[in-house]
C-alpha positions as CSV (number, residue, x, y, z in Angstrom):
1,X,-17.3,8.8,9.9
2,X,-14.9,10.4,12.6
3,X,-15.4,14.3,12.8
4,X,-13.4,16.6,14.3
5,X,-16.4,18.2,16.8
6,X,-14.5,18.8,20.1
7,X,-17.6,20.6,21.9
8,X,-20.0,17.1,21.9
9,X,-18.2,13.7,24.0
10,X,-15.7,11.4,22.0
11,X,-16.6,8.7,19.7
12,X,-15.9,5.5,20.6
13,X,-12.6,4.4,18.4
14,X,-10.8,1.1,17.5
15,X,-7.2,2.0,16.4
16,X,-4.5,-0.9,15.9
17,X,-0.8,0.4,15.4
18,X,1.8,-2.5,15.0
19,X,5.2,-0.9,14.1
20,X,7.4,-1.1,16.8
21,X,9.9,1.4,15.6
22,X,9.9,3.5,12.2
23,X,13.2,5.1,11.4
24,X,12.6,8.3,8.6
25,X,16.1,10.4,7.4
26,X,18.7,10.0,4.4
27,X,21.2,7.5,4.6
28,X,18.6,5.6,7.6
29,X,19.6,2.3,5.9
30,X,23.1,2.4,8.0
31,X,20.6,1.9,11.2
32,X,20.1,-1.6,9.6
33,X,24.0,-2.4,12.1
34,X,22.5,-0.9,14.9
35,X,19.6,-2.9,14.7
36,X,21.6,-5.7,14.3
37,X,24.0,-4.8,17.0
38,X,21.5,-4.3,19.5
39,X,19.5,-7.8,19.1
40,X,22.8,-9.2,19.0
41,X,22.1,-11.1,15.9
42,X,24.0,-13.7,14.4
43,X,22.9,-14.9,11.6
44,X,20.7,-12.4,8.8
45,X,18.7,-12.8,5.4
46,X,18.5,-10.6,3.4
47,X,15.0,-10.1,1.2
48,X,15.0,-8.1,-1.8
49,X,13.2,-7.0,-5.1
50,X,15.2,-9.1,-8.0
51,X,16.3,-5.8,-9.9
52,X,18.7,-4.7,-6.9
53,X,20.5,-8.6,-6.8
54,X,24.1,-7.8,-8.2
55,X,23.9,-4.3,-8.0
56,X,24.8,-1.2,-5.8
57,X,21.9,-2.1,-3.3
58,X,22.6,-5.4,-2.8
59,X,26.0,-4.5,-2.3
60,X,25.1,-1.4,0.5
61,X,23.1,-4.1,2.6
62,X,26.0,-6.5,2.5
63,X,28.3,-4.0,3.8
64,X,26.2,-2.8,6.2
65,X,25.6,-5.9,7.8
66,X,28.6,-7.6,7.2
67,X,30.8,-6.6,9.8
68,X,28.2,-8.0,12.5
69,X,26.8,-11.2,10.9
70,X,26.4,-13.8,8.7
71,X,24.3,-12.8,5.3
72,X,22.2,-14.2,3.1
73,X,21.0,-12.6,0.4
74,X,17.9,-14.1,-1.2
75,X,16.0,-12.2,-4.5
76,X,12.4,-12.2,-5.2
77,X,11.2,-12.5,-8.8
78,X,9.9,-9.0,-10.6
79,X,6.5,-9.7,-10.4
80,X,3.7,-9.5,-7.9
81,X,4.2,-12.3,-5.5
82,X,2.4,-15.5,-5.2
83,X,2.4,-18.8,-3.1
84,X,5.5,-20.3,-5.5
85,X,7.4,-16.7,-4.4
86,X,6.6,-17.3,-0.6
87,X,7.5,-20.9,-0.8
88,X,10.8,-20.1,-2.3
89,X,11.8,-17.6,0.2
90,X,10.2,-19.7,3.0
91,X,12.9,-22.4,2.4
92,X,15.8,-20.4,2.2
93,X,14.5,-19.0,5.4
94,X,14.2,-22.7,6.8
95,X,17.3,-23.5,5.7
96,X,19.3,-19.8,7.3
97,X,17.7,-20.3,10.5
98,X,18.0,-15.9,10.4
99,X,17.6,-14.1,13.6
100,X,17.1,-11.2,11.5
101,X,14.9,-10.9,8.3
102,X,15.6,-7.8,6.5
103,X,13.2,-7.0,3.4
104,X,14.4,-4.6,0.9
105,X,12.0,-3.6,-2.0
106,X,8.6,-2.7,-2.7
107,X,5.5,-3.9,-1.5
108,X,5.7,-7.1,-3.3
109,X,9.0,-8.0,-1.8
110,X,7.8,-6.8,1.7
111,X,4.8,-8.6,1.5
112,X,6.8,-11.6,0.3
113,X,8.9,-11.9,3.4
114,X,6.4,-11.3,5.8
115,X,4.4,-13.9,4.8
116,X,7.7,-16.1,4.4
117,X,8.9,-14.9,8.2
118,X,5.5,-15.4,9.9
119,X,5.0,-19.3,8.4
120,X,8.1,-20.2,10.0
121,X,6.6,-20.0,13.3
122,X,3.4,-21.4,11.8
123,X,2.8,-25.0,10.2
124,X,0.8,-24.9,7.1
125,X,1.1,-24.2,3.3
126,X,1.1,-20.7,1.9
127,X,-2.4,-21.6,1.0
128,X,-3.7,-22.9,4.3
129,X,-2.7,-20.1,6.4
130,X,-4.4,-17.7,4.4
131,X,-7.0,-15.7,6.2
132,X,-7.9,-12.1,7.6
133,X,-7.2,-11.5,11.7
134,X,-6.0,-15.3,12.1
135,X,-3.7,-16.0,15.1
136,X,-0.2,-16.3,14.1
137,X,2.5,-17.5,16.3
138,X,5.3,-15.0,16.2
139,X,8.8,-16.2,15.2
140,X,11.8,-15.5,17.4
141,X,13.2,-13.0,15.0
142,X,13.3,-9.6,14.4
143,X,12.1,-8.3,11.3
144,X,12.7,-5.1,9.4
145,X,11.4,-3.5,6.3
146,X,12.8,-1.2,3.8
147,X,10.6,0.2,1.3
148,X,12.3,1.2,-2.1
149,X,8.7,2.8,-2.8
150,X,6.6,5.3,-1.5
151,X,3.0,3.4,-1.9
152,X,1.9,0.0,0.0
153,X,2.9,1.0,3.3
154,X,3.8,-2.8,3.7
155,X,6.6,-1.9,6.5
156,X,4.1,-0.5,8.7
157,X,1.0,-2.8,7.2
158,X,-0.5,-5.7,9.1
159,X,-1.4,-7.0,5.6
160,X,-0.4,-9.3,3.2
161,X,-2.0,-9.9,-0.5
162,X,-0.4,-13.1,-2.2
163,X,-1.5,-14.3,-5.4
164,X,-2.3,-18.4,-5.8
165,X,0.2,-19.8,-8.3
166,X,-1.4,-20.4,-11.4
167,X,-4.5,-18.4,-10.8
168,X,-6.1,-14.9,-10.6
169,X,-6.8,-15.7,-7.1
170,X,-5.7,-13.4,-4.3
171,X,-4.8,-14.0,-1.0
172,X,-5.0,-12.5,2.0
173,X,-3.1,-12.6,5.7
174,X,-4.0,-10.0,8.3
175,X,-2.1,-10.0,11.4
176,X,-0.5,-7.9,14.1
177,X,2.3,-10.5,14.7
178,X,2.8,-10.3,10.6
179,X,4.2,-6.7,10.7
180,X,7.9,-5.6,10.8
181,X,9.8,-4.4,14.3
182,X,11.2,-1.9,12.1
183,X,10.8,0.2,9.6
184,X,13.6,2.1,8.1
185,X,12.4,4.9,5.3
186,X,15.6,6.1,3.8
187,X,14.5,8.4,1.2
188,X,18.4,8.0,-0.9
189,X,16.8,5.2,-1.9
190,X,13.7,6.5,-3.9
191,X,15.9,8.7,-5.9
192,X,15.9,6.7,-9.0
193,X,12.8,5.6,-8.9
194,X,11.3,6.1,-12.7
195,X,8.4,8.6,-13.2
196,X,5.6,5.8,-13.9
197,X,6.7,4.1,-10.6
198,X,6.5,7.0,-8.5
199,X,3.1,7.9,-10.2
200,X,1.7,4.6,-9.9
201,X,2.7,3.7,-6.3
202,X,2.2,7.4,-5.2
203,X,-1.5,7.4,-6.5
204,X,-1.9,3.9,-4.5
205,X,-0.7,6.0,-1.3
206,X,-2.5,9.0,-2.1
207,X,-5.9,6.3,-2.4
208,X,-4.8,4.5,0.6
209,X,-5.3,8.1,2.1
210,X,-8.3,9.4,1.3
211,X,-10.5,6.3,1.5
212,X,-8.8,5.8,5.1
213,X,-9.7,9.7,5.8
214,X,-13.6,8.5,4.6
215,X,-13.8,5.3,5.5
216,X,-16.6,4.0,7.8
217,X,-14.0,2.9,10.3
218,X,-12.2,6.0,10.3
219,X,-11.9,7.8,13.8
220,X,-10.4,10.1,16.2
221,X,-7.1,8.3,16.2
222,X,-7.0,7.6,11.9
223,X,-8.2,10.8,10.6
224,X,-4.6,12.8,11.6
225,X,-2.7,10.3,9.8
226,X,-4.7,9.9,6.8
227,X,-5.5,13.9,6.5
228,X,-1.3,14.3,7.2
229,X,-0.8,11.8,4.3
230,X,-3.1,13.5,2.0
231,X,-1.5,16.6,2.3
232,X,2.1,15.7,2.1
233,X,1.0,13.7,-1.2
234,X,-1.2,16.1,-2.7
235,X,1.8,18.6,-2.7
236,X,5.4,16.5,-3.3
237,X,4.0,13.6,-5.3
238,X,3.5,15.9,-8.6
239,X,7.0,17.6,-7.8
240,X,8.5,13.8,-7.2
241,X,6.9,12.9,-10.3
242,X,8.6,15.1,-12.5
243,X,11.7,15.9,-11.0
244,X,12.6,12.4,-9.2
245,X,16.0,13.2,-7.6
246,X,14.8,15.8,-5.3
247,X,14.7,14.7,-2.0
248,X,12.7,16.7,-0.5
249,X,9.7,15.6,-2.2
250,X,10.8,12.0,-2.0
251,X,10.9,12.7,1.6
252,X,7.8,13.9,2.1
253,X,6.1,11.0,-0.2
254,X,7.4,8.4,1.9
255,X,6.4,9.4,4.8
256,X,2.7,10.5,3.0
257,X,2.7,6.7,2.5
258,X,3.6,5.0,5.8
259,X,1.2,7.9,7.6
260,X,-1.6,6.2,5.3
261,X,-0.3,2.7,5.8
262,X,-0.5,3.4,9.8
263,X,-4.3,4.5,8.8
264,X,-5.7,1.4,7.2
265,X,-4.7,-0.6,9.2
266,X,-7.4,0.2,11.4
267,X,-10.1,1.9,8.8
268,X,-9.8,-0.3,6.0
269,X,-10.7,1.0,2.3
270,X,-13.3,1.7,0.1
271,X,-14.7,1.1,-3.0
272,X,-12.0,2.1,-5.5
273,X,-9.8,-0.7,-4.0
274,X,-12.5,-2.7,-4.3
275,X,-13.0,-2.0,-7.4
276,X,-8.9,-1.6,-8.7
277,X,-8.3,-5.5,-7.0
278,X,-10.4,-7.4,-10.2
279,X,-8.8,-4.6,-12.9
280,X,-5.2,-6.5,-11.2
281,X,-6.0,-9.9,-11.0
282,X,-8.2,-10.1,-14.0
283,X,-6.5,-7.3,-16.4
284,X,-3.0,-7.4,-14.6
285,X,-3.8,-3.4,-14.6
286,X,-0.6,-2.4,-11.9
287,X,-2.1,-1.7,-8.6
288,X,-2.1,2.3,-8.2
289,X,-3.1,2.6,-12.3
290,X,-6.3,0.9,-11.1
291,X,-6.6,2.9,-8.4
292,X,-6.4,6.1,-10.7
293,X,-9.2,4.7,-12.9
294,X,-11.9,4.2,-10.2
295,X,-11.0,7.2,-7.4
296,X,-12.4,10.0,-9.5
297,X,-15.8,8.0,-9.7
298,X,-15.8,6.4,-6.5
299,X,-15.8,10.4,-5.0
300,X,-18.0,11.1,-7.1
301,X,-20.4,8.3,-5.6
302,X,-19.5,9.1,-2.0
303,X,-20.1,13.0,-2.4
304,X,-23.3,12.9,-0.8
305,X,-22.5,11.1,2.3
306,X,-18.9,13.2,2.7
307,X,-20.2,16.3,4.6
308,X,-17.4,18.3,5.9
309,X,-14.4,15.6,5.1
310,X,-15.5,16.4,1.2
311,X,-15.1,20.2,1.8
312,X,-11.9,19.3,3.6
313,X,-10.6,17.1,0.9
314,X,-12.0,19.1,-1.8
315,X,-9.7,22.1,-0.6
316,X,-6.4,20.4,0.1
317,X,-6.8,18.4,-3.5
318,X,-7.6,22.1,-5.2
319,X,-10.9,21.2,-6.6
320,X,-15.2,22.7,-6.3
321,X,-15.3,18.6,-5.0
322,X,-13.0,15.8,-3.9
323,X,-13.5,14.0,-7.2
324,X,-12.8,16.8,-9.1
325,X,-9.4,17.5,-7.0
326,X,-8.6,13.8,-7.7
327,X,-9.3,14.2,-11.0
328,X,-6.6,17.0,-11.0
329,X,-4.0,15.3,-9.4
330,X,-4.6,12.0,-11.8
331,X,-4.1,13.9,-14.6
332,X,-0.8,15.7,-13.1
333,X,0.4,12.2,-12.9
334,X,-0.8,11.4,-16.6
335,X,-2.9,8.6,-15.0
336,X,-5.9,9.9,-16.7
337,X,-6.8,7.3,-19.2
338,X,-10.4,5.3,-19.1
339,X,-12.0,1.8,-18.9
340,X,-12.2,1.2,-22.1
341,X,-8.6,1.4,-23.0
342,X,-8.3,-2.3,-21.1
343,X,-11.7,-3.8,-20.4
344,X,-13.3,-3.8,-23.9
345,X,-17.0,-5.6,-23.6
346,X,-19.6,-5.7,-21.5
347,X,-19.6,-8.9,-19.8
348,X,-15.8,-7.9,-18.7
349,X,-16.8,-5.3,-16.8
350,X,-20.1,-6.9,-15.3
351,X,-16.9,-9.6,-14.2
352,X,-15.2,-6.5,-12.5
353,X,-18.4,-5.1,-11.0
354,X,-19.2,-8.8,-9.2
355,X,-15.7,-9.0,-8.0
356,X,-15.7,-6.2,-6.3
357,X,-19.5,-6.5,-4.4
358,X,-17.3,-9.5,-2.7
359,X,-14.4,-7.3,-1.6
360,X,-14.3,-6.8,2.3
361,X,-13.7,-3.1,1.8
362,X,-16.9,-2.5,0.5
363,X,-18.9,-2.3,3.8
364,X,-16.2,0.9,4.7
365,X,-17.6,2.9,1.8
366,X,-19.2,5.8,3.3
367,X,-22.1,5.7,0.7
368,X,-23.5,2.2,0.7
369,X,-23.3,0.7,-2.4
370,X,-25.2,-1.4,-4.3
371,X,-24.8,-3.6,-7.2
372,X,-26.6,-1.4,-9.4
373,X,-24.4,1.9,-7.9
374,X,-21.0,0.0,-8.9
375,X,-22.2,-0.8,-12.3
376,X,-22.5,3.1,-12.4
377,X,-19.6,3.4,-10.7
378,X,-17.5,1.7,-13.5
379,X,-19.6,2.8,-15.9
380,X,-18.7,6.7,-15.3
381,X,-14.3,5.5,-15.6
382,X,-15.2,4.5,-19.2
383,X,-13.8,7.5,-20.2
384,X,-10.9,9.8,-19.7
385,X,-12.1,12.8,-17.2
386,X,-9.4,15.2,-17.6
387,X,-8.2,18.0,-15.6
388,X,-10.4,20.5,-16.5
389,X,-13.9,19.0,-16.6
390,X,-15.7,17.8,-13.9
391,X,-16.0,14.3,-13.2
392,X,-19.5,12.5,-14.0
393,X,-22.1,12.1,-11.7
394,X,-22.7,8.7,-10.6
């Protein structure tokens, strides 16, 4: 892992940043003409989250982008994406010929039209152009993303997770000519966000975080971001959480989230994704509730290899370790619940331990893990851990 030792010679480092431009400030969704204006385009499509089609949202974009250029609007079903979603926005793409794409949403809706945008420009099913650091040819127009939630970091990402229609099979697309031009964080838009949401997608950002701030790949370049987005998380997401329309703390969560979205894309995870990807596809558990189940253990696991990072983290998350201060904050967020509320036999969680031994963030773990460690691992988020107990040894 990266340190922070400025006396010795610098590490050797591999960072990948992809956003072209990212656009932070209330009211930032107006920028969306200027954009527009700028790239002189003429024809738009508009990509967003189902629950905004016929509303106020819907209604903003179209007025912004009116005046310049033709709009489409095109919704994506309230569920987590798969290759029947992509195809469906894929042909209303084919058939719009946009020279802009704007996605409007969360990170399903995000990761929907990026997908969508990049096969354009790419011949192939949704299926066959799967893969992780493919080529893909870029298409001729400019994309931007506008995230109605403060957790996948999709408008920065390089990634892409699409489920296969009909199946709990996940796939995944990896590539820098994938990601958005733009991405405009208007933090007006995060106001109503309920209270489960913004515990749920903030706990995936806070995750994204601190496995990014520990990961194997983590360097010289990551470990600003991903300590930056801890911070800001540890200390608005609680305040977002309970009192939703203050913008400050929205504020400061979504830019907690892009900061760890900009991370990962160059450290990868750890085990607790690994680990939360099988509790979604096989138990449909929401992403960051996952999350929540296997951090507190997953720290636990990793304590001995953390050396200063775990003191670090231990003291911004307010806890005597890093999986006790996660603990904490899980249990702020009433996320604090155990395994055994969803997977209810053993051979279900043997299923969840195997599936995550095949995840590729598993060789980023700090602590090398093997399948015996993760059956521990999942073994110690049987139970709830509470705030004010400390978390089981693994």
């Amino acid at each position: 892992m990266a340190g922070d030792d400025l006396d010795g010679a610098p590490e050797p480092f591999f960072f990948r940043h992809s956003a072209q431009q990212i656009l932070f400030g209330p009211g930032r969704l107006s920028e969306l003409a200027a954009i527009a204006r700028a790239r002189r385009v003429e024809r738009a499509v508009a990509v967003m989250d189902g629950f905004f089609i016929g509303g106020e949202l819907e209604a903003r974009v179209r007025d912004v982008l009116g005046g310049l250029t033709d709009v489409e609007v095109h919704g994506v079903p309230i569920q987590e994406p798969d290759t029947g979603t992509v195809e469906a926005c894929r042909r209303v793409l084919e058939a719009a010929r946009p020279d802009m794409v704007v996605a409007v949403g969360g990170g399903s809706t995000m990761d929907t039209a990026k997908v969508a945008r990049i096969l354009l420009s790419n011949p192939g099913t949704v299926e066959e152009m799967a893969g992780f650091d493919r080529y893909y040819e870029p298409h001729r127009s400019v994309m931007a993303c506008v995230p109605t939630t403060a957790g996948t970091a999709s408008e920065v990402s390089e990634m892409a997770v699409i489920g296969l229609e009909g199946s709990d099979v996940k796939l995944r697309y990896r590539s820098q000519n994938m990601t958005a031009q733009f991405a405009v964080l208007d933090p007006e838009l995060l106001l109503t966000m309920p209270p489960a949401v913004t515990a749920n997608t903030g706990f995936d950002a806070l995750t994204h975080a601190i496995e990014s701030y520990v990961s194997r790949g983590a360097n010289i370049m990551s470990d600003p971001y991903a300590l930056d987005a801890v911070r800001r998380l540890v200390r608005w997401l609680p305040v977002a959480y309970r009192h939703g329309d203050d913008p400050v703390a929205r504020g400061h969560c979504h830019i907690g989230s892009m900061l760890a979205g900009v991370a990962f894309n160059s450290t990868q995870l750890g085990l607790a994704h690994a680990i939360a990807a099988p509790l979604g596809n096989i138990h449909h558990v929401v992403h960051g509730k996952a999350n929540a189940l296997a951090l507190p253990a997953v720290m636990a696991y990793n304590e001995p290899e953390l050396g200063d990072k775990g003191r670090v983290l231990a003291d911004v998350l307010g806890g005597a370790t890093a999986a006790e201060g996660v603990a904490r904050i899980r249990a702020e967020l009433d996320l604090d619940i155990g395994l055994d509320e969803i997977v209810a036999t053993e051979e279900e969680r043997e299923a969840i331990v195997e599936a995550a031994m095949k995840s590729g963030n598993v060789p980023y773990s700090p602590r090398e893990p093997s399948i015996e460690d993760v059956r521990a691992i999942v073994a110690a988020m049987r139970e709830p851990v509470g705030a004010a107990r400390p978390v089981p040894e693994v």
